[in-house]
N, C-alpha and C positions, 0 to 999 in steps of 0.2 A: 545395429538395428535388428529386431526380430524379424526372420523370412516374412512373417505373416504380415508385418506390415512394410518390407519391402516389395509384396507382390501388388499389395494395396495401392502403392506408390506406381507402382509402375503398371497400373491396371489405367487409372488415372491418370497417369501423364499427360496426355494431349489436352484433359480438362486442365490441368495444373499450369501447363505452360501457356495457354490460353488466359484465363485469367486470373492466375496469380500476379501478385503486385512483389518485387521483389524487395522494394524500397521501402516498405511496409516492414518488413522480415526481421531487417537485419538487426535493428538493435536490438527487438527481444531477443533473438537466435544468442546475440552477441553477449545480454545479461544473464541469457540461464545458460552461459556456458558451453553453448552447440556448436558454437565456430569462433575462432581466432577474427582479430581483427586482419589481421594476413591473410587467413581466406575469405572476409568479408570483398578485400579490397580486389581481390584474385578474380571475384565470383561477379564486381562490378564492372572487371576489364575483358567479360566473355562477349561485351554488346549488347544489342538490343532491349530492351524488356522480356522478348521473348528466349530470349539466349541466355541471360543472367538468371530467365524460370527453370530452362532448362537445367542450367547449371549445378544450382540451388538443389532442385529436387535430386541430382544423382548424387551430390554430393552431402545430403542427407544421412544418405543409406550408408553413409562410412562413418556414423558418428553415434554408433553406440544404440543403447537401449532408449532412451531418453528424448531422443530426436526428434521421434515422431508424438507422442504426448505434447513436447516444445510446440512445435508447427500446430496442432490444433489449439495450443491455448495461446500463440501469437495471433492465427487468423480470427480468434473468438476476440480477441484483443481489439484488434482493427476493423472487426463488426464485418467480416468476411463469412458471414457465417454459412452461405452455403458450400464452398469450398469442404470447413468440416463438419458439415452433416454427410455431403457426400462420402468424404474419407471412412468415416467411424461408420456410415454404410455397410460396409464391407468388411467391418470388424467383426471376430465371432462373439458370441455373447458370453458372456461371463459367467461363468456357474455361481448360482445363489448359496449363502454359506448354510452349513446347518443347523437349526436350533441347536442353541444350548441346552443341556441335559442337565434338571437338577440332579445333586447326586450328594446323598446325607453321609459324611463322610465318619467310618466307627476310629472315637478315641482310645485308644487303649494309655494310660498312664506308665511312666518309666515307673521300673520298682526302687526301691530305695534298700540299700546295702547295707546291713549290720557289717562293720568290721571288728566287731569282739568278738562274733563267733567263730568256732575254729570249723564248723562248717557254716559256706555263706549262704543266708535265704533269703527271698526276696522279701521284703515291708510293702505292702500298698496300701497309699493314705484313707485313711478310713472317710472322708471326704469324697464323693463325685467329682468329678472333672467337665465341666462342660465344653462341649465342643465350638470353637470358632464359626461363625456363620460364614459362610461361602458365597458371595453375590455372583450372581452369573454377568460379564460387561459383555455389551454389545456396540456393535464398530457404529459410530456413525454415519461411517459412508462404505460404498462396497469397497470391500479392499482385495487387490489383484496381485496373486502371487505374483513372486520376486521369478525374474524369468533366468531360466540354467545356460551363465556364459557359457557360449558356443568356443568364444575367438575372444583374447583380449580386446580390448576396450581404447578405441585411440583415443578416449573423451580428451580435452584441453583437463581437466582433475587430473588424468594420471600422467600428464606428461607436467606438471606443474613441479618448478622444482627437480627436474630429469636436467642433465643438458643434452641438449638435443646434439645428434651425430652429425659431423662433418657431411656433408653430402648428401644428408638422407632424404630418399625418394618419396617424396609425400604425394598418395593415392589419387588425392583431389587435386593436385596439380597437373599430373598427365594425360588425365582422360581423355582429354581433347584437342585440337589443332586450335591453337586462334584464327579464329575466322572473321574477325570484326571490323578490316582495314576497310576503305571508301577509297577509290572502290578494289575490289577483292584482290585484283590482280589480272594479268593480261590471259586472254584464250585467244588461242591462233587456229583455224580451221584453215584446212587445205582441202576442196574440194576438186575432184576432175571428174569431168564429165565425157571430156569430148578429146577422144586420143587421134595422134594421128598414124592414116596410112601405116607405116611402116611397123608400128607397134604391134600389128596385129590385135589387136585388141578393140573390143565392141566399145562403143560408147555408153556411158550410162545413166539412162536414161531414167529419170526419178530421182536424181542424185541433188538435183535442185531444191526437191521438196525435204529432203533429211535435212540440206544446209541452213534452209531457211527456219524451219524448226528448232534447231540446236543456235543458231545463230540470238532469235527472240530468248530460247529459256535459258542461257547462259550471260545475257544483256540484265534476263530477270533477277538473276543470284548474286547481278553483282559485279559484272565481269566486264572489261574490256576488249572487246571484239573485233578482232581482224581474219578477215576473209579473203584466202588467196584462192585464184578457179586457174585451174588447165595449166597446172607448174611440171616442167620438166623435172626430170631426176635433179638433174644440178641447180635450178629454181626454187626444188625442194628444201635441199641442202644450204642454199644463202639464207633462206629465210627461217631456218630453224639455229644457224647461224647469228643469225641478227637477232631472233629473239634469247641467244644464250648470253647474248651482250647487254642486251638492257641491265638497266638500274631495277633491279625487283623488291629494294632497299624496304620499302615502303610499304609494299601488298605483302599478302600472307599464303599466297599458291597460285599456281601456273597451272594451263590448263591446254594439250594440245589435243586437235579431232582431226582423226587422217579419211576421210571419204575418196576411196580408191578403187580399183584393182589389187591383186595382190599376189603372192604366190609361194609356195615353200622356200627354201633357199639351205645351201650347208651354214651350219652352225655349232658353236659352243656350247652354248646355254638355253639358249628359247632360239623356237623356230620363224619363220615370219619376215616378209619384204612386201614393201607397197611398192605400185610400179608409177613413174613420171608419164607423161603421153606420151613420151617418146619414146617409150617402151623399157630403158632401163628401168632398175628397181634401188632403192635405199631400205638397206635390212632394218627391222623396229629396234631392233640392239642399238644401232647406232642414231637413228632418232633419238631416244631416251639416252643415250651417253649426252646430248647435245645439252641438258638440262642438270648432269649429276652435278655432285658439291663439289665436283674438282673442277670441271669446265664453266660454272655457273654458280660462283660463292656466294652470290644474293639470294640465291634460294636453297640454300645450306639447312636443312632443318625444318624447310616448307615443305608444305605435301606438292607433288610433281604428278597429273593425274593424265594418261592418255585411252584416249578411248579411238578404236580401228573396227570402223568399219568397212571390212575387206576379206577374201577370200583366206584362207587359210590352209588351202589346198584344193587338189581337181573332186575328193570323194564325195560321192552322196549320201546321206544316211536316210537309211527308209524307215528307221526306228523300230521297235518291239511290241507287241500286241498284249496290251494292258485289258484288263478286265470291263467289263460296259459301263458301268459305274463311274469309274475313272476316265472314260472317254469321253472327248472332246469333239464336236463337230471340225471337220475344215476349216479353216480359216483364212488361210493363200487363196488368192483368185489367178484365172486365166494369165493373168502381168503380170507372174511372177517373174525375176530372173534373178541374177548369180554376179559374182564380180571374180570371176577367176581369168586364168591363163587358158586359152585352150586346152581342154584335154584331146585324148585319144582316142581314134574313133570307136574302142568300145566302149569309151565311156560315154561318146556323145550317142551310141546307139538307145541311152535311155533321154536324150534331151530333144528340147524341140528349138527353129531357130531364134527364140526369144531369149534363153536362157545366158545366162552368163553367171562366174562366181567371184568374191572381195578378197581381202589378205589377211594374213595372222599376224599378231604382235609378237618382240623379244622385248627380255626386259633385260636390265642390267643389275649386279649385284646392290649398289649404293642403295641406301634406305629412305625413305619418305616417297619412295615411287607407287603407282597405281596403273597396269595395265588395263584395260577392259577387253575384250576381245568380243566381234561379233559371233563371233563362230567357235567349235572346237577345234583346236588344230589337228591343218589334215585334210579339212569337212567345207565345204563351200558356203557362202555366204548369200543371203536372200533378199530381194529385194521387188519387192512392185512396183512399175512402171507410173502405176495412178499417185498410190500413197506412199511411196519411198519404202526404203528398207524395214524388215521387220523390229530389227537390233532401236535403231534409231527412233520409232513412232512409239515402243513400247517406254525405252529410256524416255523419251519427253513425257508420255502419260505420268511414268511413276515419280521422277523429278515435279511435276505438276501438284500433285496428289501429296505429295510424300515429303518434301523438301524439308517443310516446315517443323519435322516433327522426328523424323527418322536420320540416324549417321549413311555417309555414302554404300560402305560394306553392305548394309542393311537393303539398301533400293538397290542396291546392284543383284541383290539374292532376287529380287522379288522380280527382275528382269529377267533372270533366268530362267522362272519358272514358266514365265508369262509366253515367252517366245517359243521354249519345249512343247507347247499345247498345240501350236501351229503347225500347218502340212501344207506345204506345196503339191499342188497339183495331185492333190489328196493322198500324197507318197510319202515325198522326200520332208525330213524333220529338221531342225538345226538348234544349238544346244552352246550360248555365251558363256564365257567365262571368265576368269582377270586374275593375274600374276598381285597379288597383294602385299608390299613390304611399306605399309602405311605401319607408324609406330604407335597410335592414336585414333581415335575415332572421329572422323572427320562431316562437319554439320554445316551443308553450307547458309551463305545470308540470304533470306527472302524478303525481297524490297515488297511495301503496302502495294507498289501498282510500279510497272514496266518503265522506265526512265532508261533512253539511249545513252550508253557511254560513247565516244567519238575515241578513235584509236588514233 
């Protein structure tokens, strides 16, 4: 497909996925040649209405010049007609051709060869010649130069008649995770709130309001919700246990949220430990071993996504002085506080005693995983007493907002930025991030209206 009207395409998406009819599509797509019935059948097993538009339109853009022409004379087809007025909207306009130039063409006549003389001279028939009239034609209709293949052409033409390669990886098959199983699959939250005595460690207070939030918008997408409060280390440990044992046979991804304390810890690979109330810690390394394809062959191939919010160390970051333009008012109130370990009294000589800091995730090598991180590591984690943590109010807005329409990588960027604007206590900054070995771009399900799963 030409850039100019892949940008088209995807200027329009969210109209396109909105109310395109995908059922509508397929058999013209499928007569003029724009899609196999193999990807027809592929593009029906994405789900939804809304998921097989999605589909549809990305997998458009992989199918040549022709593509998008197809799509406006299928939707002119099916009396969809504002769909392509909008499109062809956005299309530039076509240069007008030029008149045709009469142009009185001079005949000159071949001469004709004496071959008796021993020198040869030309003969020209003593007769005029007159010249052919020249009609000038004009096109019918405007006609649009032939566009300069950029990239071969995967049309179904040129692979007609090819044998198709053992193995070979076809573009519109990987794009995405399947996401379309009822219901999605299990999420497990672990929230602590209230530690005991001996952990040293503040309670954390607001910790309710993140759970409750993530608790509805993960119930929204689809999910099966189990909620464990106030687990020790080793309580941690059975339960991420027992969720590595289920049957995940059936769903299409797992989903863990660790709402903690947290704290550095040595390590391998990724830094990061969340701590039980009892004051030990379980490293995020080994959370996330508890889910790989060797400990957990049901979900071999499923995306595996954990989201920590939790300290990541005792530092503050007070951030860097951006221009006024780019500046952001405050945001943090009074109740902010922190999910860390105690620090040192010269670090607490910038805190007050409200403050507390969360933990940093590890990931493990194996693929299909998703860490999120509230924090950078290293850098303490934020959270308000009234409205819960920053990491978490922000994730449920753009999950809210966003779901329907955008891949997870995509609303995870946009939570980045959202939470970077923010200042505690008009100082201190904090700045999410996430370990990424997702092999696919992953879109989760949005149910019409909120329906409880029972775990």
């Amino acid at each position: 497909m030409e850039e100019g009207h892949k940008r088209i395409l995807q200027r329009n998406r969210v109209n396109l996925v909105r109310d395109l009819n995908p059922s509508d599509m397929y058999d013209g797509l499928l007569s003029k040649g724009i899609f196999t019935q193999d990807m027809i059948d592929e593009i029906k097993r994405s789900g939804t209405r809304r998921d097989q538009a999605r589909q549809l339109v990305r997998d458009l853009e992989t199918r040549g010049s022709r593509a998008f022409p197809a799509l406006i004379e299928c939707l002119r087809e099916k009396g969809q007609h504002s769909l392509p007025d909008l499109l062809l909207a956005g299309e530039p306009k076509s240069q007008p051709l030029p008149l045709p130039v009469h142009v009185q063409p001079v005949v000159r006549p071949l001469p004709v060869y004496s071959h008796m003389d021993t020198v040869v001279t030309p003969v020209y028939p003593t007769q005029p010649v007159r010249p052919l009239p020249i009609t000038p034609v004009y096109p019918s209709h405007s006609v649009r130069p032939l566009p300069t293949p950029t990239t071969p052409s995967s049309s179904p033409e040129r692979e007609f008649g090819k044998p198709r390669a053992t193995g070979r990886v076809r573009r519109d098959s990987i794009q995405s995770y399947k996401m379309n199983a009822s219901p999605c699959g299990h999420c497990l939250i672990i929230n602590n709130v209230d530690f005991e005595p001996q952990s040293e460690l503040n309670n954390r207070t607001g910790s309710n309001i993140d759970c409750d939030k993530l608790e509805r918008r993960f119930k929204s997408l689809n999910f099966i919700v189990l909620v464990k409060s106030n687990l020790k280390q080793k309580q941690i440990r059975q339960e991420l246990s027992a969720l590595s044992k289920k049957d995940h046979a059936q769903y299409d991804c797992c989903v863990v949220i660790m709402l903690s304390h947290g704290t550095e810890v040595s390590h391998n690979r990724f830094p990061g430990a969340v701590h039980g109330v009892d004051g030990p810690n379980v490293p995020v390394q080994r959370i996330t071993n508890y889910l790989n394809g060797q400990n957990c062959p049901s979900l071999q191939g499923k995306p595996k996504l954990f989201f920590i919010q939790a300290c990541g160390g005792g530092e503050r970051d007070t951030g860097f002085e951006v221009t006024p333009d780019k500046d952001r008012p405050c945001i943090g109130g009074p109740d902010d506080q922190t999910d860390a370990m105690p620090m040192s009294s010269s670090s607490d000589s910038l805190s007050t005693p409200s403050d507390e800091p969360d933990a940093r995730a590890t990931l493990p090598t194996p693929c299909d995983i998703l860490v999120s991180y509230s924090t950078f590591p290293g850098y303490v984690s934020w959270r308000d007493t009234q409205a819960g943590s920053w990491y978490v109010e922000t994730l449920d807005n753009v999950l809210e907002d966003n779901a329907a329409t955008n891949d997870l990588v995509t609303m995870l960027m946009m939570v980045n930025n959202e939470v970077s604007q923010n200042s505690a206590k008009g100082l201190y900054k904090q700045m999410p991030g996430s370990f990424n070995f997702l092999r696919k771009l992953l879109y989760f399900q949005v149910l019409p209206c909120q329906r409880p799963i029972q775990a």
